[in-house]
C-alpha positions as a LaTeX table, in Angstrom:
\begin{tabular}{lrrr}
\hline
Residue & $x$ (\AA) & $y$ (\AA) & $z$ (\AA) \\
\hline
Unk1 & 56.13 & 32.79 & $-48.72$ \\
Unk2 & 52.41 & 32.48 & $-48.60$ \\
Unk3 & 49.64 & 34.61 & $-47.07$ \\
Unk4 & 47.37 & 33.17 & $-44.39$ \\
Unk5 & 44.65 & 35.17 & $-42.71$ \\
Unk6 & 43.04 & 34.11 & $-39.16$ \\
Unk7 & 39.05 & 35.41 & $-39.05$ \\
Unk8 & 37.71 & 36.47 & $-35.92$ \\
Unk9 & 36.65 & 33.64 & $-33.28$ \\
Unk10 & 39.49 & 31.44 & $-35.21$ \\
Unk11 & 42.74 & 30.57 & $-34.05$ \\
Unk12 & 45.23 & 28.89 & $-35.68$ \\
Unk13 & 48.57 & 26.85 & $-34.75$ \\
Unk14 & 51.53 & 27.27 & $-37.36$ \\
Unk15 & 53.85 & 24.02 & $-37.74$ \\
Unk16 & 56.96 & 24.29 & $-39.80$ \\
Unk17 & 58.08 & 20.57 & $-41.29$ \\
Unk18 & 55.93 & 19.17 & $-38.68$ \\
Unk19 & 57.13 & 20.61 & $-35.74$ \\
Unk20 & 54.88 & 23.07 & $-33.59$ \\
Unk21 & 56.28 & 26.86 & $-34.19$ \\
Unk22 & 53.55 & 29.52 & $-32.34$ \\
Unk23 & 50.00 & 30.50 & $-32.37$ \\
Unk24 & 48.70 & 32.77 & $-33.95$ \\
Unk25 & 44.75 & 34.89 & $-33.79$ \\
Unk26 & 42.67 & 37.36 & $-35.82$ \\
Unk27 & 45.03 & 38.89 & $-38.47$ \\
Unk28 & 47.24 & 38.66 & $-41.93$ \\
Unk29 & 50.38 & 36.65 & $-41.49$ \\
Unk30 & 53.06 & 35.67 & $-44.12$ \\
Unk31 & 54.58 & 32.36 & $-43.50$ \\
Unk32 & 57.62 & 31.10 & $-45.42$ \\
Unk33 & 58.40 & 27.91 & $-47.48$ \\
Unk34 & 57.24 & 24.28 & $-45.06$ \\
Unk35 & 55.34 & 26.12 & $-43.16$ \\
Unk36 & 51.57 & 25.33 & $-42.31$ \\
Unk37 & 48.35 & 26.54 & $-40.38$ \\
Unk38 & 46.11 & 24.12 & $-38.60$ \\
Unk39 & 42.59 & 26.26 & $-37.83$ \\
Unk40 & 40.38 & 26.01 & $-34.67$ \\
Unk41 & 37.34 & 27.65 & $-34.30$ \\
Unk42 & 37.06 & 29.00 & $-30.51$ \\
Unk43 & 33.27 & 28.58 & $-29.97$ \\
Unk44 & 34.28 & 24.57 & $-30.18$ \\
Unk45 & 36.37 & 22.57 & $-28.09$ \\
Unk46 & 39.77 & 21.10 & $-29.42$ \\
Unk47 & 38.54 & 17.68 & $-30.52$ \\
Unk48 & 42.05 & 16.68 & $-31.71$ \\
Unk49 & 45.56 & 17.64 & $-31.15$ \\
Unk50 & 47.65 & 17.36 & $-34.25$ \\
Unk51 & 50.66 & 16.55 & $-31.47$ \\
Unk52 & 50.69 & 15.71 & $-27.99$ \\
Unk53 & 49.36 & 18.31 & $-25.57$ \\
Unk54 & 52.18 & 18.16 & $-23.30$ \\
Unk55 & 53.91 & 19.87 & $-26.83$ \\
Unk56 & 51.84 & 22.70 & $-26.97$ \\
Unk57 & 51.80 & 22.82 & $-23.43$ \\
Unk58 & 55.46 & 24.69 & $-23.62$ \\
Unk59 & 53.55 & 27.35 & $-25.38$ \\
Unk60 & 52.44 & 30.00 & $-22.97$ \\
Unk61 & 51.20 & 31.99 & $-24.84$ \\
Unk62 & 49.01 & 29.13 & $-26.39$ \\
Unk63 & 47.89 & 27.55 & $-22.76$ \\
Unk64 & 46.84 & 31.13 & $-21.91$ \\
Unk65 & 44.42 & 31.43 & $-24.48$ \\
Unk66 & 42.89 & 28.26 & $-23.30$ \\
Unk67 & 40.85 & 25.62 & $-21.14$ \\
Unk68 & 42.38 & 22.60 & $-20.26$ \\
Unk69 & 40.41 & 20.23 & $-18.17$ \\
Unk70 & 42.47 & 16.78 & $-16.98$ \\
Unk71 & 39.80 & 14.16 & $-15.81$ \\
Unk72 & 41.13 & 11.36 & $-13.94$ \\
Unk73 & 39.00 & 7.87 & $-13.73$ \\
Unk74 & 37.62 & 8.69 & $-10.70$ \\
Unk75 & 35.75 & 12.09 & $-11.67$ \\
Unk76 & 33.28 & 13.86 & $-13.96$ \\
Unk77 & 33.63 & 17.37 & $-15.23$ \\
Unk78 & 30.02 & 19.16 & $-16.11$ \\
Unk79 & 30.79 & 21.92 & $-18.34$ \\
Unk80 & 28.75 & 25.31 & $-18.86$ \\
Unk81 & 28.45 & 27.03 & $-21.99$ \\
Unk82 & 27.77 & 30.91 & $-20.58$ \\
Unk83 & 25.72 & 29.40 & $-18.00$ \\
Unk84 & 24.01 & 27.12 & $-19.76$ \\
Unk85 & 24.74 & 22.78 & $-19.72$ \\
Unk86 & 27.05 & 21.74 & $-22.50$ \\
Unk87 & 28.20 & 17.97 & $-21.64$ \\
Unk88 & 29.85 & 15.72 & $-19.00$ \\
Unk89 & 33.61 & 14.92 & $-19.19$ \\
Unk90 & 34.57 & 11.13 & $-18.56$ \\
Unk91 & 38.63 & 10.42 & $-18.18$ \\
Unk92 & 40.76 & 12.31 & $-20.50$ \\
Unk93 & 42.17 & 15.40 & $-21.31$ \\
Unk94 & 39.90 & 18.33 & $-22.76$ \\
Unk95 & 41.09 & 22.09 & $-24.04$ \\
Unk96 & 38.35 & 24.91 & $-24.80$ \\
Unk97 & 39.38 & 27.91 & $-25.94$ \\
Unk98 & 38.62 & 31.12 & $-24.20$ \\
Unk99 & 37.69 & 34.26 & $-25.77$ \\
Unk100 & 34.08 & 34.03 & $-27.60$ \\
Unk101 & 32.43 & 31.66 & $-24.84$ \\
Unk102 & 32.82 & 31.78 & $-20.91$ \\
Unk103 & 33.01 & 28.23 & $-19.99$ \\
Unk104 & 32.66 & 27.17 & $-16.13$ \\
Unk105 & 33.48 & 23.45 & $-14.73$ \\
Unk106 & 31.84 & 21.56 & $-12.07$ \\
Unk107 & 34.44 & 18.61 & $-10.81$ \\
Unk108 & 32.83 & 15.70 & $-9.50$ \\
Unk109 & 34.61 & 13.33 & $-7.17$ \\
Unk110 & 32.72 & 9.38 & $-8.37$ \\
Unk111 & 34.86 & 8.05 & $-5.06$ \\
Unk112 & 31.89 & 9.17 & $-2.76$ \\
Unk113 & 28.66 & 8.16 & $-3.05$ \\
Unk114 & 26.54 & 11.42 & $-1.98$ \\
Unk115 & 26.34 & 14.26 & $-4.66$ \\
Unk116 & 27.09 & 17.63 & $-2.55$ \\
Unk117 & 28.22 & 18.97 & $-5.76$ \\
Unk118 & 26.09 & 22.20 & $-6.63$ \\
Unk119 & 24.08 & 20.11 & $-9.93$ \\
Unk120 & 20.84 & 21.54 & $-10.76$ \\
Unk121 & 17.80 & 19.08 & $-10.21$ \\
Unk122 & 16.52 & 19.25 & $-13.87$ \\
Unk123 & 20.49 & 17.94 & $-14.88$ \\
Unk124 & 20.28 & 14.73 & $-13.73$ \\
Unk125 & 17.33 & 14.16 & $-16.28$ \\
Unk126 & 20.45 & 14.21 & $-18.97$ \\
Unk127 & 21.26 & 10.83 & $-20.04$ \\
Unk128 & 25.28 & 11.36 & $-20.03$ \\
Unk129 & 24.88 & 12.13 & $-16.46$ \\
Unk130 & 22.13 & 10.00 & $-15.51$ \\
Unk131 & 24.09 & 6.88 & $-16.43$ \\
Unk132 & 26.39 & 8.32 & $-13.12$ \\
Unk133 & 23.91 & 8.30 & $-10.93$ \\
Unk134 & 21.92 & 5.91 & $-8.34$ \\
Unk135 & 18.19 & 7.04 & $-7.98$ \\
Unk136 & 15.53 & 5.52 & $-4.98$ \\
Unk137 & 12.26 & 6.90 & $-4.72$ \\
Unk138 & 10.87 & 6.99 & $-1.44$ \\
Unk139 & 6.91 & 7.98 & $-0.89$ \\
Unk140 & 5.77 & 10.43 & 2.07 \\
Unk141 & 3.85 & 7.73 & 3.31 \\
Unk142 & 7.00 & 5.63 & 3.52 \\
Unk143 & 10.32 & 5.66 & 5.60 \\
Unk144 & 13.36 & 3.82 & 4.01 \\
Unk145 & 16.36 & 2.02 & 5.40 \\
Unk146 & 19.88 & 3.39 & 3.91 \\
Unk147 & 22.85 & 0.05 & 3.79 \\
Unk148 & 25.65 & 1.13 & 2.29 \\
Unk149 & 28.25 & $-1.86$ & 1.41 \\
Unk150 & 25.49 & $-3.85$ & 3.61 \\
Unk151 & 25.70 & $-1.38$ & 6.04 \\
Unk152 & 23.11 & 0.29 & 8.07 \\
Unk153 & 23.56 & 4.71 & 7.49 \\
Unk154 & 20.82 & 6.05 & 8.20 \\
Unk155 & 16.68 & 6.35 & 8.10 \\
Unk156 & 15.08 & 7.92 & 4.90 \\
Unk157 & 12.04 & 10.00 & 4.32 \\
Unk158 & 9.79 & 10.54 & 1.67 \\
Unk159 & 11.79 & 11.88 & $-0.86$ \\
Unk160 & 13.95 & 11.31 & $-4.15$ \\
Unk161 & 17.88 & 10.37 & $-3.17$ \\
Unk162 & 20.31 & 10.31 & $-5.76$ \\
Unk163 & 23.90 & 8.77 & $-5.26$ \\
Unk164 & 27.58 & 8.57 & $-7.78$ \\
Unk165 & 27.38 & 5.42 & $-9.10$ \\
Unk166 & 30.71 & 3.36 & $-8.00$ \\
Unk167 & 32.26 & 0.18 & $-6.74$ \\
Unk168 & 30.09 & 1.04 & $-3.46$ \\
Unk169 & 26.65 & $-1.28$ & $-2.86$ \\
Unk170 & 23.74 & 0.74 & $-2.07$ \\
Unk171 & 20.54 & $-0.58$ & $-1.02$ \\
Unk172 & 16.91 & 0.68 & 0.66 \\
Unk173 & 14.83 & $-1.10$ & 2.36 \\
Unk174 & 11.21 & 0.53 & 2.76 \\
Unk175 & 7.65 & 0.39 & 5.01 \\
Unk176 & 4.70 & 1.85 & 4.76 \\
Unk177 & 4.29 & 3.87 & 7.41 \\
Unk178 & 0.31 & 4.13 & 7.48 \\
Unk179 & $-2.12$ & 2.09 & 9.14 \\
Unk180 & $-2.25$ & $-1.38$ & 7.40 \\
Unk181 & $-4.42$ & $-4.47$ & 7.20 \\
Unk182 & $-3.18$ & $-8.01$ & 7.65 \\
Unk183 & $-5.87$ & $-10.62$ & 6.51 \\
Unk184 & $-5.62$ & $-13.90$ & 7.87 \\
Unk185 & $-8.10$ & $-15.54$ & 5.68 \\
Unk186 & $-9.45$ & $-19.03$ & 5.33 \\
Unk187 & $-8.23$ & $-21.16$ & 8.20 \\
Unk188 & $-9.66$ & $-24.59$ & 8.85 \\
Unk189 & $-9.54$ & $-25.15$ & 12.42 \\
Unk190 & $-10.98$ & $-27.60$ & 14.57 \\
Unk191 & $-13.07$ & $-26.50$ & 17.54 \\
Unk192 & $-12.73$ & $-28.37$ & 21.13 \\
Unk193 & $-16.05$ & $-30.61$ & 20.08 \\
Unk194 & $-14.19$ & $-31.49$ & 17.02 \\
Unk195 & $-16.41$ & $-29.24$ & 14.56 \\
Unk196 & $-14.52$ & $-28.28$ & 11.76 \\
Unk197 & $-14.79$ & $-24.97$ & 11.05 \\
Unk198 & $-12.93$ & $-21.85$ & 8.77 \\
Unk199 & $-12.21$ & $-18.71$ & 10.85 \\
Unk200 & $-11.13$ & $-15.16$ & 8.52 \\
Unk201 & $-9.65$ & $-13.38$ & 10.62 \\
Unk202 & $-8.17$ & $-9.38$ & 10.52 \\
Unk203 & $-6.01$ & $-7.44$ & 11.96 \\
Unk204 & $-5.37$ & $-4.18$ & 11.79 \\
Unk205 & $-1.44$ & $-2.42$ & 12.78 \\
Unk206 & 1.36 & 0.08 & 11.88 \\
Unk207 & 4.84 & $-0.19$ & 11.73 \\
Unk208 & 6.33 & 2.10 & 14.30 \\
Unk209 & 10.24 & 1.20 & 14.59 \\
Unk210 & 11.31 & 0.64 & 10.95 \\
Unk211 & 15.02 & $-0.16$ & 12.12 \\
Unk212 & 13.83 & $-3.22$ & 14.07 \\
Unk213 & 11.33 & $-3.89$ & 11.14 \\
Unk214 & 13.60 & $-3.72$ & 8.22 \\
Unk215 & 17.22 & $-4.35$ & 9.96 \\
Unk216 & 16.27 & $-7.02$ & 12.87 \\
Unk217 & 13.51 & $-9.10$ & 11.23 \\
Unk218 & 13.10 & $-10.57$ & 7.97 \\
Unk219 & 9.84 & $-10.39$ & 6.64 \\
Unk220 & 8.21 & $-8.82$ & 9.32 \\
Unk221 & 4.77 & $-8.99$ & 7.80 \\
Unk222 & 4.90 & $-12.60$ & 7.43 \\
Unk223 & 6.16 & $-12.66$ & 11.13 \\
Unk224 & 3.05 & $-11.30$ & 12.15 \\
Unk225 & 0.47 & $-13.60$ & 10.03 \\
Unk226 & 2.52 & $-16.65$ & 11.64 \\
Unk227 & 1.87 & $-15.06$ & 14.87 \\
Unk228 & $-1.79$ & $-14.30$ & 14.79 \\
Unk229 & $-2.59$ & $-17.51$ & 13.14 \\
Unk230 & $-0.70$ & $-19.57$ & 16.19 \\
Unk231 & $-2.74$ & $-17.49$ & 18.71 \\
Unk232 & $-6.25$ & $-17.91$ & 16.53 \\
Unk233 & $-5.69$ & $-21.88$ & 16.58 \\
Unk234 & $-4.63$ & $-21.57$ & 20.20 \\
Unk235 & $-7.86$ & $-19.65$ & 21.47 \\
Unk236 & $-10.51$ & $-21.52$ & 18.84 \\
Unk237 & $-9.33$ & $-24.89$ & 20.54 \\
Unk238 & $-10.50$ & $-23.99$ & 23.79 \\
Unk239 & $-13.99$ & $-23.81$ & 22.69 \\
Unk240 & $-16.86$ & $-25.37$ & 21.53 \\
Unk241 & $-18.67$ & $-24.37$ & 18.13 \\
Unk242 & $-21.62$ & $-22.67$ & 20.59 \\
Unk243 & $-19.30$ & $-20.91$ & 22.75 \\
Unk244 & $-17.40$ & $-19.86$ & 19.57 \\
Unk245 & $-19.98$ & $-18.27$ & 17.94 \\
Unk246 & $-21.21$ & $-17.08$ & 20.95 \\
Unk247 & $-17.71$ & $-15.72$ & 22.32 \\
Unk248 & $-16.00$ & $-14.29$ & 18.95 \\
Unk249 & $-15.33$ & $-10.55$ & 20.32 \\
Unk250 & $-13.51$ & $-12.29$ & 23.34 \\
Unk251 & $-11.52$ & $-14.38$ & 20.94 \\
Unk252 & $-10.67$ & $-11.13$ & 18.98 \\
Unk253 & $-9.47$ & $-9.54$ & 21.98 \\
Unk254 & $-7.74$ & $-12.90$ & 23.36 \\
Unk255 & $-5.27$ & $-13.08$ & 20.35 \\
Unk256 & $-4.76$ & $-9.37$ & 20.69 \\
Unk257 & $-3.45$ & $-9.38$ & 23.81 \\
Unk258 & $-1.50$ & $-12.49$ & 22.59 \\
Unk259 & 0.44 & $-11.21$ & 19.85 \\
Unk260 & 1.23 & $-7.62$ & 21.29 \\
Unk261 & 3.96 & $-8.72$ & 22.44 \\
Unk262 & 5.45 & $-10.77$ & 19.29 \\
Unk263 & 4.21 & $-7.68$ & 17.22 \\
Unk264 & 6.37 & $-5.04$ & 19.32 \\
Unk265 & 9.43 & $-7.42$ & 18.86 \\
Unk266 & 8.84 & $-6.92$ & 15.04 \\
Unk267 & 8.42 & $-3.38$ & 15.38 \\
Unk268 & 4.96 & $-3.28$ & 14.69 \\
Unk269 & 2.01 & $-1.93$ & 16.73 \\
Unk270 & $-0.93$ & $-3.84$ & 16.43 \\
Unk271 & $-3.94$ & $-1.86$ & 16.90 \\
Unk272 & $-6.99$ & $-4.07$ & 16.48 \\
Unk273 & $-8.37$ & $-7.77$ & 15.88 \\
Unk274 & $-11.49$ & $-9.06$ & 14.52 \\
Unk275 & $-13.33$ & $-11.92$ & 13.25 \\
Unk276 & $-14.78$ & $-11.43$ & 10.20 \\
Unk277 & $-16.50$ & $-14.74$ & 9.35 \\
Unk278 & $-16.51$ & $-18.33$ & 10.95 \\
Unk279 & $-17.89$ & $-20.56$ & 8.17 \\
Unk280 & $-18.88$ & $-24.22$ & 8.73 \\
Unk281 & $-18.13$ & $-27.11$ & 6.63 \\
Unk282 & $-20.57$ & $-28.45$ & 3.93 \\
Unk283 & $-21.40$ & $-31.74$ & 6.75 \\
Unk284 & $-21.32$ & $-29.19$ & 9.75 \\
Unk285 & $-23.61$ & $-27.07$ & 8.28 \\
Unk286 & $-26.06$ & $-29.45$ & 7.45 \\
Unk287 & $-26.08$ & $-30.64$ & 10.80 \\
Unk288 & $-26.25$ & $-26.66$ & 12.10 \\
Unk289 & $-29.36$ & $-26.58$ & 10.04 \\
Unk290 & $-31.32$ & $-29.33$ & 11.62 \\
Unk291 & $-30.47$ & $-28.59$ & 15.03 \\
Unk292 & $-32.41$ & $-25.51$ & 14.08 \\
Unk293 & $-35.23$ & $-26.40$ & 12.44 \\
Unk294 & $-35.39$ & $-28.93$ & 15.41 \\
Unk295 & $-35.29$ & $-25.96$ & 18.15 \\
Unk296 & $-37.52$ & $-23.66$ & 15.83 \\
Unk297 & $-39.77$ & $-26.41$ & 15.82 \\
Unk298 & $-40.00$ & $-26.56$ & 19.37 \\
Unk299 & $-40.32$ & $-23.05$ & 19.77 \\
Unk300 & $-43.31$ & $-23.22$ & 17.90 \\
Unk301 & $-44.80$ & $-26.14$ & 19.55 \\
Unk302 & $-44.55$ & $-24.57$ & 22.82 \\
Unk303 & $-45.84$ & $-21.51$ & 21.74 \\
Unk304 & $-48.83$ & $-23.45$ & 20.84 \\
Unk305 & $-49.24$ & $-25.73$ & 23.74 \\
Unk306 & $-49.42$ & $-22.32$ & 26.10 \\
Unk307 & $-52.23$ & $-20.75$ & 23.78 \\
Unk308 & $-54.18$ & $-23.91$ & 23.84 \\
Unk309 & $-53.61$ & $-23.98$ & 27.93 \\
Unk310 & $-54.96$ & $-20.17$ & 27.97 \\
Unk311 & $-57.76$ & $-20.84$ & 25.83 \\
Unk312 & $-58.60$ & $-23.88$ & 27.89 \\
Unk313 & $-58.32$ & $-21.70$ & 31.09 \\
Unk314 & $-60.63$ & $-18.98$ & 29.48 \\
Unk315 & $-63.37$ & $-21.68$ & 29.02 \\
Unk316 & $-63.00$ & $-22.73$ & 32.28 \\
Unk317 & $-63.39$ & $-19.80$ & 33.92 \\
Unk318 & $-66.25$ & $-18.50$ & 31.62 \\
Unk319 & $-68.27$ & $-21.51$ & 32.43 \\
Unk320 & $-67.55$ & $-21.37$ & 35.79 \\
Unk321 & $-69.21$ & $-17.59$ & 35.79 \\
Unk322 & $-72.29$ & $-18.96$ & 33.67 \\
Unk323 & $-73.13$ & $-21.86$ & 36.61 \\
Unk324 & $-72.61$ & $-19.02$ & 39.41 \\
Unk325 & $-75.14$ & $-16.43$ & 36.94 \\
Unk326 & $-78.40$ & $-17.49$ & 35.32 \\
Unk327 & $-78.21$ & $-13.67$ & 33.52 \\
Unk328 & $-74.48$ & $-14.58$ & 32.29 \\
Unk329 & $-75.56$ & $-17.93$ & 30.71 \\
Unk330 & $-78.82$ & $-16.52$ & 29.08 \\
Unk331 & $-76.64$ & $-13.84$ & 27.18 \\
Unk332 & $-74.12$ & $-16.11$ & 26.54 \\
Unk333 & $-76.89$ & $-18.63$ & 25.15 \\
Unk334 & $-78.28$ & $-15.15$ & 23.10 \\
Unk335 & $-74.99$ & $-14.76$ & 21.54 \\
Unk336 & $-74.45$ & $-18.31$ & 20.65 \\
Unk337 & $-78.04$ & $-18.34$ & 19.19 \\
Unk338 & $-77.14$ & $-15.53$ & 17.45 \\
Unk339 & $-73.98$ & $-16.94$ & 15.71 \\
Unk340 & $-76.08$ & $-19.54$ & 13.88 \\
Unk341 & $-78.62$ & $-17.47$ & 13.21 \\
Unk342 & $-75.86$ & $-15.96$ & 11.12 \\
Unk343 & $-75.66$ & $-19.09$ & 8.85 \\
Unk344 & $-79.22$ & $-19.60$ & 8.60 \\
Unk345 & $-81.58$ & $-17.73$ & 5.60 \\
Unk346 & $-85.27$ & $-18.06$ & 7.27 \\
Unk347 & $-86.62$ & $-18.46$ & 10.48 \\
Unk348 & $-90.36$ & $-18.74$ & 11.52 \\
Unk349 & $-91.36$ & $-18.62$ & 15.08 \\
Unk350 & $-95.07$ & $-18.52$ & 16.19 \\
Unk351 & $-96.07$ & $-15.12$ & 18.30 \\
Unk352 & $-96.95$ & $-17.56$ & 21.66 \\
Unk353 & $-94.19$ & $-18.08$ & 24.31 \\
Unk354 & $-90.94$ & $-16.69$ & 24.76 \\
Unk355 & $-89.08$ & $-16.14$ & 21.35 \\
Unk356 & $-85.95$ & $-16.81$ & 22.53 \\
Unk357 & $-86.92$ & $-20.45$ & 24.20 \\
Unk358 & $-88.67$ & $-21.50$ & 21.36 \\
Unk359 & $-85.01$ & $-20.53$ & 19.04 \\
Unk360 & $-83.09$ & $-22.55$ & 21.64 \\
Unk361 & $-85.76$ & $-25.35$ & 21.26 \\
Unk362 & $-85.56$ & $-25.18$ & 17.42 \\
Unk363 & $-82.16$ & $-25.15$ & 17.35 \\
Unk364 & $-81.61$ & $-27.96$ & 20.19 \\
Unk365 & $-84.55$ & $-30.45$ & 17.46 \\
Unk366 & $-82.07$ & $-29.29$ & 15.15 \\
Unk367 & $-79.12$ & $-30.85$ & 16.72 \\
\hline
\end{tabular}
């Protein structure tokens, strides 16, 4: 006989020559010759049988003072420590003894793929349980396609959406939902006088039916650059470089209304169009350049043919008062006298005669 003793929070399962006998808790027991305890403490789980569950199974008065969890391929088990996360449960079979700890089990079923399990937020975080899941962020200023198994489900909002990872394919497609730019920049085009010329071009759009975007059209966005730059080289071909630079807003609003059609079929809304720049090539704008120097020149040519005609007129019609008015010409003759009296230091005039005759005769010797 020997003398075993089982501590509080310990329990302990007595074989006798290898076979499983009872179970025994807190206490002094006396256990005879071949006989021997195997100890568990019952804050841990069982980590190892010494026999085959389905042994100790026949015990009920063992399986009552435990857990036992049975996890088949297709599930998890999250297990709570008073409340609290302990660890995830792959396939197996699990005991945890009851007493000291209140344990609590959340079963999770890896056949579906949406988690409507009750799983804290702040869980999924946990490695062991993060290596189950599927996450896709999606932002607020985004909407998401949901194809399951290449499968259209559903529409998606900004949010985070978590599914069980399985044999299932899951996929999202997103768009931004907000007002967007498309720059069509760069294109060489050739004008209907054969100028060569490069045209960047904008537009500016939203995607309003992201089914039709995402689902019915690949590459929607390069849909709609294809489109604007067919209706650009359309429009720019129907005029010359003058009435092309001259014209641009109508062009804008030309391929507009062109490609609101193609842009609804893509599921896009395209709000407006604009040229930004029409550049000329390195010859063409050489050639730009002279033509107007050439028409500046003119400009300024006739600008000074008209004063000379006006200042021609002016004398005319001055002299023309002078014949008609002997008073007119004798100030006028006065105020010519006077202006070369201005470049002239000393004059000296005798007192006899009329002063202003005898400057005009000086002045005429002079001459």
């Amino acid at each position: 006989m020997k003398r075993v003793r089982i501590n509080a929070g310990m329990v302990g399962l007595v074989f006798k020559n290898g076979d499983y006998k009872r179970v025994i808790t807190q206490g002094v027991y006396w256990l005879g010759f071949g006989a021997r305890v195997v100890k568990y403490n019952s804050t841990e789980a069982m980590q190892k049988a010494p026999v085959a569950l389905e042994i100790l199974e026949q015990d009920e008065a063992l399986v009552a003072l435990w857990h036992q969890v049975d996890v088949l391929d297709t599930e998890l088990v999250i297990v709570y420590k008073n409340g609290q996360y302990s660890q995830v449960l792959t396939a197996g079979r699990y005991v945890f003894w009851k007493g000291l700890i209140d344990y609590s089990f959340t079963r999770v079923d890896l056949t579906k793929i949406y988690i409507t399990e009750a799983i804290e937020k702040s869980l999924f975080a946990k490695y062991e349980l993060a290596k189950h899941i599927r996450s896709f962020e999606v932002a607020t200023s985004e909407k998401a396609v949901l194809l399951v198994d290449d499968v259209y489900v559903k529409t998606l909002t900004g949010g985070t959406y978590r599914f069980w990872r399985n044999e299932a394919t899951i996929k999202i497609a997103k768009a931004d939902m907000r007002q967007l730019q498309l720059e069509v920049a760069g294109q060489e085009l050739l004008t209907k006088d054969k100028a060569a010329i490069r045209i960047n071009f904008y537009a500016q759009y939203k995607v309003t039916d992201i089914e039709k975007a995402l689902l019915e059209n690949k590459d929607y966005e390069k849909q709609l650059y294809v489109a604007m730059q067919l209706a650009l080289r359309e429009y720019v071909g129907t005029y010359t470089l003058d009435e092309l630079l001259e014209n641009k807003s109508q062009i804008a609003s030309a391929v507009f209304e062109d490609t609101k059609t193609a842009a609804n079929k893509l599921g896009v809304t395209v709000l407006y169009c604009g040229i930004r720049d029409v550049i000329l090539t390195g010859e063409m704008k050489d050639i730009m350049n002279q033509v107007l120097v050439a028409q500046k020149k003119a400009q300024a040519n006739v600008i000074t043919r008209r004063e000379e005609t006006a200042s021609t007129r002016s004398l005319l019609n001055t002299a023309k008062l002078m014949e008609d008015n002997t008073m007119l010409y004798k100030l006028k003759e006065m105020e010519y006298v006077e202006k070369i009296a201005d470049k002239i230091g000393e004059i000296t005039v005798s007192g006899n005669g009329n002063m202003v005759k005898q400057l005009t005769e000086i002045f005429a010797v002079s001459k």
